[in-house]
C-alpha positions as CSV (number, residue, x, y, z in Angstrom):
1,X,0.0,0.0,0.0
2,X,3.5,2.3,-0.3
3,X,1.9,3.5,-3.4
4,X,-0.9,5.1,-2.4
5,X,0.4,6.8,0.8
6,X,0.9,9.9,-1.9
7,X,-2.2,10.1,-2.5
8,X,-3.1,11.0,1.4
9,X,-4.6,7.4,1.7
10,X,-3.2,4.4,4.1
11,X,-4.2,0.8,4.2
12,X,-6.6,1.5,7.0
13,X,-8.6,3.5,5.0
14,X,-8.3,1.8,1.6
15,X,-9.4,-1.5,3.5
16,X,-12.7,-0.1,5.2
17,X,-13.6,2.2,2.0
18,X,-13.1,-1.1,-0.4
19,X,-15.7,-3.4,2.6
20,X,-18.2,-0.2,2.6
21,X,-18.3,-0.6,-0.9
22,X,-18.4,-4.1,-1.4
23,X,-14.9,-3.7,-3.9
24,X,-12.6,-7.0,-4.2
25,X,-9.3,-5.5,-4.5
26,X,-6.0,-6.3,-3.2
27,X,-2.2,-6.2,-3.5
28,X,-0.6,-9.2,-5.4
29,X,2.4,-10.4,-5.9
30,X,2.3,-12.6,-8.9
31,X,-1.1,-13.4,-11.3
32,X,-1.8,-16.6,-13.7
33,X,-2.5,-14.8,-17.0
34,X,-3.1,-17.4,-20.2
35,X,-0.2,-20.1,-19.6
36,X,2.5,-18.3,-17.4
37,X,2.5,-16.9,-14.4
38,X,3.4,-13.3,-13.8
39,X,5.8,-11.9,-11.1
40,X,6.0,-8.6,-9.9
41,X,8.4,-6.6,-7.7
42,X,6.7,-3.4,-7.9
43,X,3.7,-2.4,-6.1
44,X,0.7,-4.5,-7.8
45,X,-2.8,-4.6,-7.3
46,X,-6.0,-6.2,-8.3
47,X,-9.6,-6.0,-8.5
48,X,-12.4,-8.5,-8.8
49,X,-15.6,-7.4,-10.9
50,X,-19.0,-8.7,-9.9
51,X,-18.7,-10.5,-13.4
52,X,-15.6,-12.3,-12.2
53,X,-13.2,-10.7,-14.7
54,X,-10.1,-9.2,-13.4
55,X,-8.0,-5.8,-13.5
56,X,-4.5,-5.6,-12.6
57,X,-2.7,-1.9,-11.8
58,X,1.3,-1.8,-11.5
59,X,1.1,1.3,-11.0
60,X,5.4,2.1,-11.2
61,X,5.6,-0.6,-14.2
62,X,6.9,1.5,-17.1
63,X,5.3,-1.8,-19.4
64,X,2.2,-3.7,-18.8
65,X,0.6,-1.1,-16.2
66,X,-2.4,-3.0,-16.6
67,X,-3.3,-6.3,-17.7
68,X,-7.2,-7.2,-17.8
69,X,-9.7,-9.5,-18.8
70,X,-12.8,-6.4,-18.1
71,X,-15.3,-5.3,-20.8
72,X,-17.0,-2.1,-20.9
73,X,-19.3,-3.0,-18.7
74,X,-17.3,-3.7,-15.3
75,X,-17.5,-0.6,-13.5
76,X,-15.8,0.4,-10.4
77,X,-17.8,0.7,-7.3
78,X,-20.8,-0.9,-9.3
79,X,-22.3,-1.7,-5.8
80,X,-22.1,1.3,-4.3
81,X,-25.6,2.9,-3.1
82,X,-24.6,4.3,-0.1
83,X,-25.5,8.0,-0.7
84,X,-28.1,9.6,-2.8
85,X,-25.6,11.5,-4.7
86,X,-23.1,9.9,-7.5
87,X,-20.0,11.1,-8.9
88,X,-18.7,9.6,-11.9
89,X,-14.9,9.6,-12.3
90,X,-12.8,7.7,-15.0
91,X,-10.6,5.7,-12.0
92,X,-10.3,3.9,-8.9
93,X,-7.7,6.7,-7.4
94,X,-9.4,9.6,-8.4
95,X,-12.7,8.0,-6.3
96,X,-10.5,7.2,-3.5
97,X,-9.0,10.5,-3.0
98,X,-12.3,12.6,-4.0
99,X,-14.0,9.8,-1.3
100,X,-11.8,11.7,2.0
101,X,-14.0,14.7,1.2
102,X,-17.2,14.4,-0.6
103,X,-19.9,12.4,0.9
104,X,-21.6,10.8,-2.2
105,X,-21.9,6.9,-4.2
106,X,-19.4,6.6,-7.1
107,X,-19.0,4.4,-10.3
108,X,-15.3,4.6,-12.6
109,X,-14.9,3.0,-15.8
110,X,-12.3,1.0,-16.4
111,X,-11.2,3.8,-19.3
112,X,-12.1,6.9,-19.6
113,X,-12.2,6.1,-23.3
114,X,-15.0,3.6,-22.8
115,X,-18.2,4.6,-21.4
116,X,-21.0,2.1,-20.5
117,X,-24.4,2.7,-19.3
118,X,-24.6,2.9,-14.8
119,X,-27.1,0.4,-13.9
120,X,-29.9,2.1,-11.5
121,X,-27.9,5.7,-11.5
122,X,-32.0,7.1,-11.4
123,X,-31.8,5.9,-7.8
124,X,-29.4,9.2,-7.6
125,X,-30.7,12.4,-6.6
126,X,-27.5,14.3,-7.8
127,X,-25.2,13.0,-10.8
128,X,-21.8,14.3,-11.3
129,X,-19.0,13.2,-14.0
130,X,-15.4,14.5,-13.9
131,X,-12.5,13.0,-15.4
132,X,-8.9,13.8,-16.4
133,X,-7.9,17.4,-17.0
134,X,-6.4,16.9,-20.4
135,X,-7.6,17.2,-23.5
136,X,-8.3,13.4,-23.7
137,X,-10.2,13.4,-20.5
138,X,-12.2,16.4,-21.3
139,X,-13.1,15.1,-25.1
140,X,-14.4,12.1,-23.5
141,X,-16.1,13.7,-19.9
142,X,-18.3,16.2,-22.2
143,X,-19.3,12.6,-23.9
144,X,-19.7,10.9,-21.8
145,X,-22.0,13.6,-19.9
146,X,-24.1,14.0,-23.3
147,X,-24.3,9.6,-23.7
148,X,-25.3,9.6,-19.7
149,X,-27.3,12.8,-19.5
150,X,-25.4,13.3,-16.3
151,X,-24.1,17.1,-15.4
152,X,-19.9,17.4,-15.8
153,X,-17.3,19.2,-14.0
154,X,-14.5,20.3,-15.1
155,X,-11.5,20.6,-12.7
156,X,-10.1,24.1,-13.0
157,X,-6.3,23.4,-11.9
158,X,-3.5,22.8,-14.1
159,X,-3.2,19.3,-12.5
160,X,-4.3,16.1,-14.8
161,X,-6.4,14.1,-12.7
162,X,-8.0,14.3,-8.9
163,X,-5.4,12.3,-7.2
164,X,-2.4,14.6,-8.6
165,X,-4.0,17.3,-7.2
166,X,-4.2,15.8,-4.6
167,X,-0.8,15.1,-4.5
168,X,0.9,18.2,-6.1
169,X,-1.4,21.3,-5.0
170,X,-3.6,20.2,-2.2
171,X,-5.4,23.8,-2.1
172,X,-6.4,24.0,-5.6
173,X,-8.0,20.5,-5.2
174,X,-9.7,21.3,-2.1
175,X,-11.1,24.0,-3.7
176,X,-12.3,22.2,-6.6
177,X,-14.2,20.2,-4.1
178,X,-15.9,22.6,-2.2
179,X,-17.0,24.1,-5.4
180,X,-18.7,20.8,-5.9
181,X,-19.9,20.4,-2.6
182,X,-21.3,24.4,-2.6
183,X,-22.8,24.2,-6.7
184,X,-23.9,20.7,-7.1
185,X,-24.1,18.8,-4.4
186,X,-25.3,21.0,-1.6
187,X,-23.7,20.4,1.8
């Protein structure tokens, strides 16, 4: 869990965060992909879907980052009803990190490039979508926000994503996030 310490977030947290939201994920040190087995020395971690298929994050890896099995339709936190508000990022970090401050459900896709429908997201009162500050990320948010008909924010920063603001200018991330707390989701 070394990795994520940047990121403001220890084990303790990742672990009740992950039960509370019913998410299979932990480290690993090696994974049966195809025929062979795969070691790794850098931090690793994986994820179970509720469809069974797999994601696997080395996060330092310069090759094979990822390695999954996950279709468009294996969303993050798809069991998470906990709050009547929904925020919609495009990863598992950015969630985590936005999770220390706003109180409200959320789903990620697997790619920000990839946009499924959110089973049940009527059941939310308030819908938000926010991903990556790039180009990319913005291209596909302001899609995704038309495909979803869910409302999107953009993060004003020059930071790429949530969790390196997080990491590289606290402030202008915590003001992001009371923006969305004061404008959209009320508390």
């Amino acid at each position: 869990y070394i990795y994520w310490k940047q990121y403001g977030l220890d084990p303790d947290y990742i672990q009740v965060f992950n039960q509370k939201r019913k998410i299979n994920f932990f480290p690993i040190s090696e994974a049966f992909v195809g025929e062979s087995i795969l070691s790794y020395t850098l931090p690793t971690y994986a994820w179970i879907f509720n469809s069974g298929r797999i994601k696997i994050y080395s996060p330092l890896s310069l090759q094979n980052k990822w390695k999954s099995n996950t279709t468009k339709d294996d969303l993050f936190f798809e069991n998470d009803f906990e709050y009547e508000n929904l925020m919609v990022t495009s990863s598992y970090k950015d969630a985590l990190v936005l999770s220390k401050s706003l109180k409200c459900s959320f789903r990620a896709f697997n790619s920000e490039r990839v946009v499924s429908i959110i089973p049940e997201v009527e059941r939310f009162n308030k819908k938000l979508i926010s991903f990556d500050n790039d180009p990319t990320g913005i291209e596909f948010q302001n899609k995704a926000s038309k495909q979803l008909e869910i409302e999107a924010y953009n993060y004003i920063g020059k930071e790429k994503d949530w969790a390196e603001a997080y990491k590289n200018n606290l402030e202008e991330c915590e003001k992001n996030i009371q923006v969305i707390k004061d404008t959209y989701f009320y508390y």
